[in-house]
C-alpha positions in Angstrom: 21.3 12.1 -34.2 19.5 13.2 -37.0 17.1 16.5 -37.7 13.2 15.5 -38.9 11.2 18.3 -39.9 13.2 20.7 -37.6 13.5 18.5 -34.9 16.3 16.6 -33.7 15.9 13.1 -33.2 18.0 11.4 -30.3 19.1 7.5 -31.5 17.9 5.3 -28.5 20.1 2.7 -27.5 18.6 -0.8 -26.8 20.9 -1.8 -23.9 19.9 1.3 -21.9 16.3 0.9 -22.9 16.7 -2.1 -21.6 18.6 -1.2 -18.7 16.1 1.3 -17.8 13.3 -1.3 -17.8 15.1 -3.8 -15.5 14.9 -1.1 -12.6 12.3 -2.4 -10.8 9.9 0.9 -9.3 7.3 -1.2 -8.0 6.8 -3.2 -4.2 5.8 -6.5 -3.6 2.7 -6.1 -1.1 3.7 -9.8 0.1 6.9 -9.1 0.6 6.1 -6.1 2.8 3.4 -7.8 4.4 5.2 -11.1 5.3 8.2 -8.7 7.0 5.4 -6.9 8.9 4.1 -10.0 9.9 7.3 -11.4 10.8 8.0 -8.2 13.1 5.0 -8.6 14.8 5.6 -12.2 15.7 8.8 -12.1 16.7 9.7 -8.9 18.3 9.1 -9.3 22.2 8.6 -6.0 23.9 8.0 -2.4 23.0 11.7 -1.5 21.8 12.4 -4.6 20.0 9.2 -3.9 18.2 10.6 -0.2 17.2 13.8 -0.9 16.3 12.5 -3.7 14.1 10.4 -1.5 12.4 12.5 1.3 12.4 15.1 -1.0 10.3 12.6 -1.9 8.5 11.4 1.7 7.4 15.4 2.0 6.5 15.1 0.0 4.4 11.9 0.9 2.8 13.8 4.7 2.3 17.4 3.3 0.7 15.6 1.3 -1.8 13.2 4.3 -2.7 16.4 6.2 -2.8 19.1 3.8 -4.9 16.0 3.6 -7.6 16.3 7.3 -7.6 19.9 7.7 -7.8 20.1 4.8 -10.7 17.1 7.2 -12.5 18.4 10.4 -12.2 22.2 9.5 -12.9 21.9 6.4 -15.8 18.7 7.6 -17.5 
């Protein structure tokens, strides 16, 4: 670290910058849309269809929350 005009500057290290940009935050819309799709198509009554989807929706919620954990706890 080192102090510039008061301030202390952190030294940034290039592997966890790097790190840090290799967590993906975004979706793929085809991906989500093909596994809706899919659902649809396959599932062949009423509860099929839910528990499909309600996997599905897991899913959805333990990316969102490993991306979370990584952020909060690495960066």
């Amino acid at each position: 670290m080192k102090a510039t005009k008061g301030k202390i500057m952190k030294k940034k290290d290039p592997v966890k910058e790097y790190q840090k940009q290799c967590v993906e935050q975004r979706i793929c819309l085809f991906y989500v849309a093909n596994r809706v799709k899919t659902i649809l198509s396959e599932s062949k009554n009423e509860e099929q269809l839910r528990d499909t989807l309600q996997e599905f929706e897991d899913e959805c919620v333990h990316s969102i929350g490993v991306n979370a954990l990584i952020e909060r706890y690495e960066y």
